[in-house]
TORKOL-4160 file (C-alpha; in steps of 0.2 Angstrom, whole numbers, padded with zeros to 4 digits, m for minus):
361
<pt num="1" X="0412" Y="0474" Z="0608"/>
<pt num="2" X="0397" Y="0480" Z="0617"/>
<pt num="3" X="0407" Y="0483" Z="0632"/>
<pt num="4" X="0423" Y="0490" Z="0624"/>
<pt num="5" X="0410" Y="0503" Z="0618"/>
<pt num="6" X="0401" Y="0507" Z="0633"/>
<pt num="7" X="0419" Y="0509" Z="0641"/>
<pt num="8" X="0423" Y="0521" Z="0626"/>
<pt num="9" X="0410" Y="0529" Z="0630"/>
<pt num="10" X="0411" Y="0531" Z="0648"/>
<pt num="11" X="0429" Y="0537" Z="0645"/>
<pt num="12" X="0427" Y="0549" Z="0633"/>
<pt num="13" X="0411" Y="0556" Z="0644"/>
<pt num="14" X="0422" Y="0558" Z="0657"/>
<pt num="15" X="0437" Y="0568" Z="0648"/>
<pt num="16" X="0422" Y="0581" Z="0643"/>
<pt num="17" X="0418" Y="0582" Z="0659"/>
<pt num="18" X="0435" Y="0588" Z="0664"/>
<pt num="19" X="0435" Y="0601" Z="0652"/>
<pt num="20" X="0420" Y="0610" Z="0654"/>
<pt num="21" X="0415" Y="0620" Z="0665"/>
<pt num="22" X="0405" Y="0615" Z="0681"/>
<pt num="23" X="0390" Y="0626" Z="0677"/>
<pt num="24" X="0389" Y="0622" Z="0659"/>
<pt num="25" X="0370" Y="0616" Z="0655"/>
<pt num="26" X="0367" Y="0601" Z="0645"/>
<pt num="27" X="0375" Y="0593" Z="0631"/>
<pt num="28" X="0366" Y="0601" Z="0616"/>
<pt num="29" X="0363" Y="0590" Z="0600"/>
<pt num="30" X="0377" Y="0596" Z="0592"/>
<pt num="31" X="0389" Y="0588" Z="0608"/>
<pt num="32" X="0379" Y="0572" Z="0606"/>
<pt num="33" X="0382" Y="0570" Z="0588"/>
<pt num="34" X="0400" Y="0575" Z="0592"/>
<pt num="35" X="0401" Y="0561" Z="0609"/>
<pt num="36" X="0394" Y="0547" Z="0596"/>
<pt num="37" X="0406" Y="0551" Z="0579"/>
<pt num="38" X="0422" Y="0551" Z="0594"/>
<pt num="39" X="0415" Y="0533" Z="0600"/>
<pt num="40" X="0415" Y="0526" Z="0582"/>
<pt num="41" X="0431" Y="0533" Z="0575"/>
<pt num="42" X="0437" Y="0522" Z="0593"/>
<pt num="43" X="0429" Y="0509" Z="0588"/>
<pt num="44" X="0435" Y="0509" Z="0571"/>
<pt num="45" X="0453" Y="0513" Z="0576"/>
<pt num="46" X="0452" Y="0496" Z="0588"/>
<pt num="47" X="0446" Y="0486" Z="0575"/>
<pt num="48" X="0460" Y="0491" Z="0563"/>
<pt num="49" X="0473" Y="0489" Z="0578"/>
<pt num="50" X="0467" Y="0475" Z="0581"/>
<pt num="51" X="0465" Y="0468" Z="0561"/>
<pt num="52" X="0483" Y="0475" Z="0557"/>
<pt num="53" X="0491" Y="0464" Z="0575"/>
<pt num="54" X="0483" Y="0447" Z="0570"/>
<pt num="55" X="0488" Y="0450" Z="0552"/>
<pt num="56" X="0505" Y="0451" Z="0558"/>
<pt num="57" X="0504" Y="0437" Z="0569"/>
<pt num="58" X="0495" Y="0425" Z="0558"/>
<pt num="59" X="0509" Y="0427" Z="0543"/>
<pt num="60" X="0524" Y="0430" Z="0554"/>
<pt num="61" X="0523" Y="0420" Z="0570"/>
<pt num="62" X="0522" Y="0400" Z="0571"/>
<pt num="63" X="0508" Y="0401" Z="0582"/>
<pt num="64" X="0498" Y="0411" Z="0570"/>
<pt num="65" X="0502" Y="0400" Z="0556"/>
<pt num="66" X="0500" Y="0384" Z="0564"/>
<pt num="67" X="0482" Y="0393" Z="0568"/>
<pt num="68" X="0477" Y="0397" Z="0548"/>
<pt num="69" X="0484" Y="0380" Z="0542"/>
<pt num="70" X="0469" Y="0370" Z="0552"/>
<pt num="71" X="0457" Y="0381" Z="0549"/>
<pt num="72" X="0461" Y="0379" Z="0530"/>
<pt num="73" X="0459" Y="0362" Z="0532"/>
<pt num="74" X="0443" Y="0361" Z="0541"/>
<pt num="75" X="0437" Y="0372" Z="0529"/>
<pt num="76" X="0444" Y="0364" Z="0514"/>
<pt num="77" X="0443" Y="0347" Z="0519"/>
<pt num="78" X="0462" Y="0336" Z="0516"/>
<pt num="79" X="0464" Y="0324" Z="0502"/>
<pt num="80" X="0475" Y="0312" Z="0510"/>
<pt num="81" X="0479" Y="0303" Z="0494"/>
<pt num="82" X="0496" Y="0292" Z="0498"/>
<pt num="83" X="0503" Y="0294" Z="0480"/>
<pt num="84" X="0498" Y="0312" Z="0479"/>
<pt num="85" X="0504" Y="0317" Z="0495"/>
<pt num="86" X="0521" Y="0310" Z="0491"/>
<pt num="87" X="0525" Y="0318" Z="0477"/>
<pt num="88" X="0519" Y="0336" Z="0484"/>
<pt num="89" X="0532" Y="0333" Z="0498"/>
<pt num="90" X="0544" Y="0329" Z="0485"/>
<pt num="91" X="0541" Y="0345" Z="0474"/>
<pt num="92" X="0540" Y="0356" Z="0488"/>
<pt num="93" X="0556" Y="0349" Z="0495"/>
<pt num="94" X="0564" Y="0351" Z="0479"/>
<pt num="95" X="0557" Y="0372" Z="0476"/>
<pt num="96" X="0561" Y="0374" Z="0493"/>
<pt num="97" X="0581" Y="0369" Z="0493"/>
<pt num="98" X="0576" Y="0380" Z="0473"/>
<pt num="99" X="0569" Y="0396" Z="0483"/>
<pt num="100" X="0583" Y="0394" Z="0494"/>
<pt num="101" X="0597" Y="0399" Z="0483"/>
<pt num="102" X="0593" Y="0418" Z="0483"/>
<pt num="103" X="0581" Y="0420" Z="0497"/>
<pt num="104" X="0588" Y="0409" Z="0512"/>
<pt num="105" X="0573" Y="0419" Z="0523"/>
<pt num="106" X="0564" Y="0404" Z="0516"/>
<pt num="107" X="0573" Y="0394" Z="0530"/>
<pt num="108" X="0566" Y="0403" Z="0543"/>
<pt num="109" X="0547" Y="0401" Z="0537"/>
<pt num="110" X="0545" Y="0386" Z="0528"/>
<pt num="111" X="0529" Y="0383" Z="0519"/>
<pt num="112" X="0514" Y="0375" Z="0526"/>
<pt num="113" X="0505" Y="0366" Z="0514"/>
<pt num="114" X="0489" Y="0352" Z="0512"/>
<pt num="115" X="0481" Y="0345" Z="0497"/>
<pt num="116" X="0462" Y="0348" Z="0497"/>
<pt num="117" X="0449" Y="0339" Z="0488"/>
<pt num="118" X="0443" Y="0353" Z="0475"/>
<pt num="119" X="0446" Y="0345" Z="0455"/>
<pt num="120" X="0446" Y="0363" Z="0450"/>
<pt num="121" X="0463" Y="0365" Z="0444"/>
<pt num="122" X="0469" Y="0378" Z="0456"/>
<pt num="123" X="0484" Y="0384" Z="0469"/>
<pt num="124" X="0485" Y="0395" Z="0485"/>
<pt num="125" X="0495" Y="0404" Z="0495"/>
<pt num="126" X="0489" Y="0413" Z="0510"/>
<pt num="127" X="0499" Y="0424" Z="0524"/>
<pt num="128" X="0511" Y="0414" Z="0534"/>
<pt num="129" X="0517" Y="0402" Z="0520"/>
<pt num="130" X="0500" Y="0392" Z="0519"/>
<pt num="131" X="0496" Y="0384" Z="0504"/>
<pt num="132" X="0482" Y="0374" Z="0499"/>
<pt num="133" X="0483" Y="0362" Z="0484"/>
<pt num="134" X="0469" Y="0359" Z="0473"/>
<pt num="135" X="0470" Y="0338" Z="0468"/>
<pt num="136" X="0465" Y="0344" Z="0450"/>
<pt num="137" X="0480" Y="0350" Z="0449"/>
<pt num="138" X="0488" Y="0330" Z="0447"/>
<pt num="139" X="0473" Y="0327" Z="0437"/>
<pt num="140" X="0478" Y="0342" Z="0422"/>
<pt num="141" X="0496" Y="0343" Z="0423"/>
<pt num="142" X="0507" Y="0326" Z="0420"/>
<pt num="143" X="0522" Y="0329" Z="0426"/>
<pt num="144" X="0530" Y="0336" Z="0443"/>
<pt num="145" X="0541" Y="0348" Z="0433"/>
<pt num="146" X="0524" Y="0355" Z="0428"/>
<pt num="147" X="0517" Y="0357" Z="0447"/>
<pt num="148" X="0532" Y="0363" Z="0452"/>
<pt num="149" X="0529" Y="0378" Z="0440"/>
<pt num="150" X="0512" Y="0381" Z="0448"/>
<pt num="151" X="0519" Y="0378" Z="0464"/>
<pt num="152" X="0534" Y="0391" Z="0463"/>
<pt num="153" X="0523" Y="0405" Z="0455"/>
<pt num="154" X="0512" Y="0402" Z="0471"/>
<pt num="155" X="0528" Y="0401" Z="0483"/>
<pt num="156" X="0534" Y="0419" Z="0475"/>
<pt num="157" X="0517" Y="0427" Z="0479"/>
<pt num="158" X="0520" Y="0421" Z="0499"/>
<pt num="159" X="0539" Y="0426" Z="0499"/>
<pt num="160" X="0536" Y="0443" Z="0492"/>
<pt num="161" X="0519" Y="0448" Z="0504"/>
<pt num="162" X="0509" Y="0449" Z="0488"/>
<pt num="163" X="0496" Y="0440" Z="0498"/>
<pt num="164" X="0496" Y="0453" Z="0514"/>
<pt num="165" X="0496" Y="0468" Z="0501"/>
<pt num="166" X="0481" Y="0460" Z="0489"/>
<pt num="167" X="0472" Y="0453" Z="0507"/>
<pt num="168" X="0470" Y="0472" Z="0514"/>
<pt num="169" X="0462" Y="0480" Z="0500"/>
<pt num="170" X="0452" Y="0464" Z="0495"/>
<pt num="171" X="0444" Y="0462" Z="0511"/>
<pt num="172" X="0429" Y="0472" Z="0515"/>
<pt num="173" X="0435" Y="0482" Z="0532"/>
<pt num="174" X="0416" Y="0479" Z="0538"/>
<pt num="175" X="0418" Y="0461" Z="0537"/>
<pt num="176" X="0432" Y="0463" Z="0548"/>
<pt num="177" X="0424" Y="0473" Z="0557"/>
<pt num="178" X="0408" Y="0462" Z="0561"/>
<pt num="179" X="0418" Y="0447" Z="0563"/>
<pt num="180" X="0428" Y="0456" Z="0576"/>
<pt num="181" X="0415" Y="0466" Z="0586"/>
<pt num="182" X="0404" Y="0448" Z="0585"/>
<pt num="183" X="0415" Y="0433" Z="0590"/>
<pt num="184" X="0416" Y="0429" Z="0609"/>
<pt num="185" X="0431" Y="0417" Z="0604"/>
<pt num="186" X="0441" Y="0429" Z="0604"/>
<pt num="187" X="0447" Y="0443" Z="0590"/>
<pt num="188" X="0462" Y="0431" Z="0584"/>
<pt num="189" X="0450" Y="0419" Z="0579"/>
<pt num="190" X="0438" Y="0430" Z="0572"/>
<pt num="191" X="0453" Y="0437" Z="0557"/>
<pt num="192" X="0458" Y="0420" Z="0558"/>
<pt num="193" X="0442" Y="0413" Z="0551"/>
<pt num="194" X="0440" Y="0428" Z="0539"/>
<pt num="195" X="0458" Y="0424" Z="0530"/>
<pt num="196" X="0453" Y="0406" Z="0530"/>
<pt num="197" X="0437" Y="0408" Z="0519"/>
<pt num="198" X="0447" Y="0423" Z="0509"/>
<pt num="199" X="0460" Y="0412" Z="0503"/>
<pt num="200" X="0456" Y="0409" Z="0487"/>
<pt num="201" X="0448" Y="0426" Z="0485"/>
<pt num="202" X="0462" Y="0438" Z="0488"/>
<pt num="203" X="0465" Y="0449" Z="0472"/>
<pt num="204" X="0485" Y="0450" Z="0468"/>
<pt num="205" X="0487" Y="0463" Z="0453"/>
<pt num="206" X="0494" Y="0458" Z="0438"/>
<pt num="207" X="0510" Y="0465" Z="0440"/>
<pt num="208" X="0511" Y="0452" Z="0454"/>
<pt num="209" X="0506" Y="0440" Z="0443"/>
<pt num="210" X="0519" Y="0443" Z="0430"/>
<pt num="211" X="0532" Y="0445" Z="0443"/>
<pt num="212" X="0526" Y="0427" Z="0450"/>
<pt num="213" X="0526" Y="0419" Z="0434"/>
<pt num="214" X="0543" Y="0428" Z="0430"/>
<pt num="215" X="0551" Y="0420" Z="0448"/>
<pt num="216" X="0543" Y="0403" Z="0446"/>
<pt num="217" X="0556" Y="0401" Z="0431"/>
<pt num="218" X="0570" Y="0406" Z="0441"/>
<pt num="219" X="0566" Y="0395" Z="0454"/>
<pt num="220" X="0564" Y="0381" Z="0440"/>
<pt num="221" X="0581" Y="0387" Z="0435"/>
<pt num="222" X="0589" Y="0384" Z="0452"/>
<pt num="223" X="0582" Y="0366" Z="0454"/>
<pt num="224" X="0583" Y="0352" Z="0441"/>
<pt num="225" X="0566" Y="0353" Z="0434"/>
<pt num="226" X="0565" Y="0355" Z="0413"/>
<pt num="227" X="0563" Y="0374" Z="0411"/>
<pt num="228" X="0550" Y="0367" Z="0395"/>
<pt num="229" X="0538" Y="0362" Z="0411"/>
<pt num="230" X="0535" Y="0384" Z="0410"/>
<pt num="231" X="0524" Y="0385" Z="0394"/>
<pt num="232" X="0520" Y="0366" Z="0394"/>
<pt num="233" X="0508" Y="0371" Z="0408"/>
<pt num="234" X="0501" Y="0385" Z="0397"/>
<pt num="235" X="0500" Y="0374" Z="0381"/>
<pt num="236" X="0489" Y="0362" Z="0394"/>
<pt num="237" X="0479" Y="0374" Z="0398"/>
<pt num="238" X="0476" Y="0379" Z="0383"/>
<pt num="239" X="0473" Y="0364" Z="0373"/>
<pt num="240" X="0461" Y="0358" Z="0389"/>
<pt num="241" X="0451" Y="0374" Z="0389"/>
<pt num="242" X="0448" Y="0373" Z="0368"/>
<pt num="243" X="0434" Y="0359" Z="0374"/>
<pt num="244" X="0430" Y="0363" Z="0393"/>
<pt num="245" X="0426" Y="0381" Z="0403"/>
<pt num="246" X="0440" Y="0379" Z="0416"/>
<pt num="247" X="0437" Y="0385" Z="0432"/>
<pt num="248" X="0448" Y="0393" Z="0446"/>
<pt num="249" X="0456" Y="0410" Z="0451"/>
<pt num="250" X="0471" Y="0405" Z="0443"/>
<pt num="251" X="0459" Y="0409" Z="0424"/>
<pt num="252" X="0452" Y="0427" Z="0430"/>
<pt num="253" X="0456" Y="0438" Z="0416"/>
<pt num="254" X="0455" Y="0453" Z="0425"/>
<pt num="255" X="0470" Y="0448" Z="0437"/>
<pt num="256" X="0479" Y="0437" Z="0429"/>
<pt num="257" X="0487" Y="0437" Z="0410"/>
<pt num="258" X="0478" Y="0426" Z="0396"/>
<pt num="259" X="0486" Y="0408" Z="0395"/>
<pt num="260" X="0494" Y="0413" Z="0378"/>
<pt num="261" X="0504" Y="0428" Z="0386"/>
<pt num="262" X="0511" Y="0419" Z="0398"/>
<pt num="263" X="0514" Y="0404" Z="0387"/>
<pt num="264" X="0525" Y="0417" Z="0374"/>
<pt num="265" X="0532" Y="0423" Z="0389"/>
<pt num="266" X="0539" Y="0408" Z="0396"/>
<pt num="267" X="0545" Y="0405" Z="0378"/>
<pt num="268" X="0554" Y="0420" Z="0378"/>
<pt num="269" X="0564" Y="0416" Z="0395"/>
<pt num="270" X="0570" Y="0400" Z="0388"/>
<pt num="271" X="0577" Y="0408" Z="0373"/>
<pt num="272" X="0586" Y="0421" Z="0384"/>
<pt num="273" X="0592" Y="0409" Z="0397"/>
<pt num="274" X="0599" Y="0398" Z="0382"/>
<pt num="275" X="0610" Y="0411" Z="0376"/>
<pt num="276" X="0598" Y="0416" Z="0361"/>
<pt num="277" X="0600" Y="0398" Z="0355"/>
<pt num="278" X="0585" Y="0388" Z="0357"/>
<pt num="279" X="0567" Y="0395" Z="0352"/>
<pt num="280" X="0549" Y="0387" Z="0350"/>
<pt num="281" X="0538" Y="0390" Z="0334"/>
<pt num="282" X="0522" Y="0382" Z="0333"/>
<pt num="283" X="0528" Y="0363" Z="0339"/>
<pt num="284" X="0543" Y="0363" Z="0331"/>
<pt num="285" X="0558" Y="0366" Z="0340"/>
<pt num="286" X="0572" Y="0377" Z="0333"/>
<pt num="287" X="0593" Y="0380" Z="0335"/>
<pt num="288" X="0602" Y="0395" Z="0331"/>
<pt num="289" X="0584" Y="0399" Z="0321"/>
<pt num="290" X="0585" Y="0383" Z="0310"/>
<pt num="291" X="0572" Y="0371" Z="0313"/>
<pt num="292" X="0577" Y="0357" Z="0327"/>
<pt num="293" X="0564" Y="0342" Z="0325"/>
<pt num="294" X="0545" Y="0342" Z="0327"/>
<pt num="295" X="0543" Y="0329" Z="0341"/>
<pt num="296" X="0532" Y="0316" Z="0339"/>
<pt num="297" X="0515" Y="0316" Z="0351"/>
<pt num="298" X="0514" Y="0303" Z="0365"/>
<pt num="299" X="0500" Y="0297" Z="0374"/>
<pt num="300" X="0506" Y="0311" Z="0388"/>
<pt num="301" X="0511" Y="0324" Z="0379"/>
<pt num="302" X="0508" Y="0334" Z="0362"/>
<pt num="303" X="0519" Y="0338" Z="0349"/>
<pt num="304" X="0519" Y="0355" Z="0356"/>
<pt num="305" X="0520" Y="0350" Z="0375"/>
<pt num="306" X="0535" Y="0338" Z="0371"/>
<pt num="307" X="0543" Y="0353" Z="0362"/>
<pt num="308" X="0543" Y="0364" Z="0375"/>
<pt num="309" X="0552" Y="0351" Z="0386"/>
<pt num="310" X="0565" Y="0348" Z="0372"/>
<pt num="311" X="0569" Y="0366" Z="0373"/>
<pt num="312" X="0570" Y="0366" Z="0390"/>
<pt num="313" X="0581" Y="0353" Z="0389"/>
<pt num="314" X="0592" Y="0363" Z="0375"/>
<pt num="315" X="0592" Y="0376" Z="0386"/>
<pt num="316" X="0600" Y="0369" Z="0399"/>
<pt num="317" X="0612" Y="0361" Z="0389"/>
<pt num="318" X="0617" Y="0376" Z="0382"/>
<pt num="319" X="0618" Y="0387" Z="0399"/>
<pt num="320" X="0628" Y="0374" Z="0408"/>
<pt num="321" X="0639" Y="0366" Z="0396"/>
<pt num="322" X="0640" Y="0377" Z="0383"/>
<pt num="323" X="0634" Y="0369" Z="0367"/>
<pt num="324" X="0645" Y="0352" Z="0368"/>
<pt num="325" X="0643" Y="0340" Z="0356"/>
<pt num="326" X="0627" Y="0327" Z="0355"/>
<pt num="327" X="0629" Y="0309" Z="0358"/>
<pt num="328" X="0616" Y="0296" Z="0355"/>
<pt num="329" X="0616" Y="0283" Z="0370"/>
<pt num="330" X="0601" Y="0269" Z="0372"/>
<pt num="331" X="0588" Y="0280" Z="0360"/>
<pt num="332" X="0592" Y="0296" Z="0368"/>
<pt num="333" X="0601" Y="0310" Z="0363"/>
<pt num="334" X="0612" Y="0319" Z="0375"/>
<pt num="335" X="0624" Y="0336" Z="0378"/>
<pt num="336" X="0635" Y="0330" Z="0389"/>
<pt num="337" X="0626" Y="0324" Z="0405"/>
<pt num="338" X="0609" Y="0332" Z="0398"/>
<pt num="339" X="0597" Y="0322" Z="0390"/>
<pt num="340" X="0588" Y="0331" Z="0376"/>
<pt num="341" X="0578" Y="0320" Z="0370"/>
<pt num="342" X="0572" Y="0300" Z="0368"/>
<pt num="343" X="0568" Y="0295" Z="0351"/>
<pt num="344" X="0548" Y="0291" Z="0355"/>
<pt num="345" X="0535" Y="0284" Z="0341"/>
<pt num="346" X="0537" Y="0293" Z="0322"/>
<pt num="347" X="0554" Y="0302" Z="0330"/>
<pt num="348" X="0570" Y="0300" Z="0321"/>
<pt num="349" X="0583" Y="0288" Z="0327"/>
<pt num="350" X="0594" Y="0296" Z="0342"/>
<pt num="351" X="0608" Y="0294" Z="0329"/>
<pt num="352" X="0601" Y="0304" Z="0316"/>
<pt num="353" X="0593" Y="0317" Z="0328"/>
<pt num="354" X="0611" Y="0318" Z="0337"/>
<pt num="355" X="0618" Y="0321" Z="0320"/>
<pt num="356" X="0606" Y="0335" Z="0315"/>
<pt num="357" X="0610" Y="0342" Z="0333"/>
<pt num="358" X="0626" Y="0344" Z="0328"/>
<pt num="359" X="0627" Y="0352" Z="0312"/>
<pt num="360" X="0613" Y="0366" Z="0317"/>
<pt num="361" X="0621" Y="0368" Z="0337"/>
């Protein structure tokens, strides 16, 4: 940077030099002053130039990307967990072929993504479709359906450049700026470095958030994940948070909405997407506004978690098939192909939950 500046300078010397005259005296302070400000607005304009060009690369070229995804993991670490890694692949196979459906550019970059050692229960998406996956995430949530929520809400900040927009104005330019004019490894590993500590630090509004949240149930919808997964992660949160300060980006209260909003929220959908048929109150699940069942707890899942995924279930009975009849089948009750639910501990018989089904449906 020392010599792009001294060739600035040189260069600009030289353009004044053409324009005055050849018996003009010396430069007065004034021209100084006006010679330096001219060699910084250059230096600043390069940096930017050059900021704005890697940026581009980084998210939008498989060189670029390839380049951020193992300087995350070198600065992360890797948990290389077998059983965890598995089931990541699965899920983000399953939201991919989910994201797919209405965005086929999804083809064209697929996500990169790694699971890193961090038990805060936290999820990131940075340019270029990189993720990083904190392991406290499998620790919190019980159920794939319920990563793949987090998952998809991280995957719709990365397809709609939430993560270029909130990386520019949460960056300080003058980070940028020394990074650039101080590495001798060259300027694309300079912004490279920057975005890879930034990650987890990039501030997306709350409208993003909301618009996340609100893509992650479609996506949901579009795969064959329970719907209920939706506020099951908020009622997690919740319940886990009543005992512990939970820690992560994902809990800022100035970026992102409280647990409970997006909870009533995700409520709210499954309602809508059931055709105004299925509803949630307290931990009991209701039909055509008559109360449904109050599902027993289990050792994975509270009455309230379990009735989310009953509703989820309902719901997709109800969009798909249209409210057919209930069957009881080997201690589960079904609407048509759709399992609702699996008469668990101080539940009902399938039988007699099928019936109740039946006369409220």
């Amino acid at each position: 940077m020392f010599n792009f500046k001294k060739k600035l300078s040189k260069l600009i010397a030289s353009a004044m030099l053409v324009t005055m005259p050849i018996f003009a005296g010396a430069p007065s302070q004034a021209d100084a002053n006006w010679l330096d400000a001219a060699i910084n607005v250059g230096i600043a304009g390069y940096q930017m130039s050059e900021y704005n060009k890697q940026i581009d690369k980084i998210n939008n070229t498989e060189e670029g990307r390839q380049q951020l995804y193992a300087q995350m993991k070198e600065k992360q670490g890797v948990d290389s967990d077998p059983y965890l890694n598995q089931r990541l692949d699965g899920i983000m196979s399953n939201l991919s072929a989910a994201v797919a459906v209405t965005e086929p550019a999804i083809n064209e970059k697929p996500f990169l993504y790694f699971i890193n050692p961090s038990k805060d229960f936290n999820a990131a998406c940075s340019l270029g479709h990189v993720m990083t996956v904190n392991a406290g995430i499998f620790d919190l949530l019980r159920t794939d359906d319920e990563v793949a929520v987090v998952l998809g809400h991280e995957m719709s900040h990365g397809m709609r450049d939430h993560v270029v927009k909130g990386f520019k104005k949460s960056v300080p330019v003058t980070l940028i700026a020394t990074a650039i004019a101080s590495n001798t490894n060259g300027v694309g590993v300079a912004i490279t470095n920057v975005i890879a500590n930034y990650t987890e630090k990039v501030h997306i509004t709350k409208p993003m958030e909301w618009e996340a949240d609100n893509i992650a149930f479609q996506y949901l919808a579009n795969s064959n994940y329970n719907l209920g997964a939706c506020p099951a992660v908020w009622q997690r949160v919740i319940e886990k948070s009543g005992s512990q300060q939970m820690t992560g980006d994902i809990f800022s209260v100035s970026d992102h909405p409280s647990h409970s909003e997006r909870l009533n929220n995700y409520i709210k959908k499954i309602k809508e997407y059931s055709g105004n048929k299925v509803d949630v109150k307290g931990n009991a699940v209701y039909v055509n506004d008559k109360e449904f069942i109050v599902p027993a707890a289990t050792e994975e899942m509270s009455e309230q978690v379990r009735a989310y995924y009953v509703a989820g279930n309902l719901a997709r009975a109800f969009h798909d098939n249209g409210g057919v009849d209930a069957t009881a089948y080997e201690g589960t009750v079904y609407m048509g192909n759709q399992g609702i639910i699996t008469s668990l501990n101080t539940d009902a018989s399938a039988e007699e939950i099928a019936s109740k089904l039946n006369s409220i449906k």
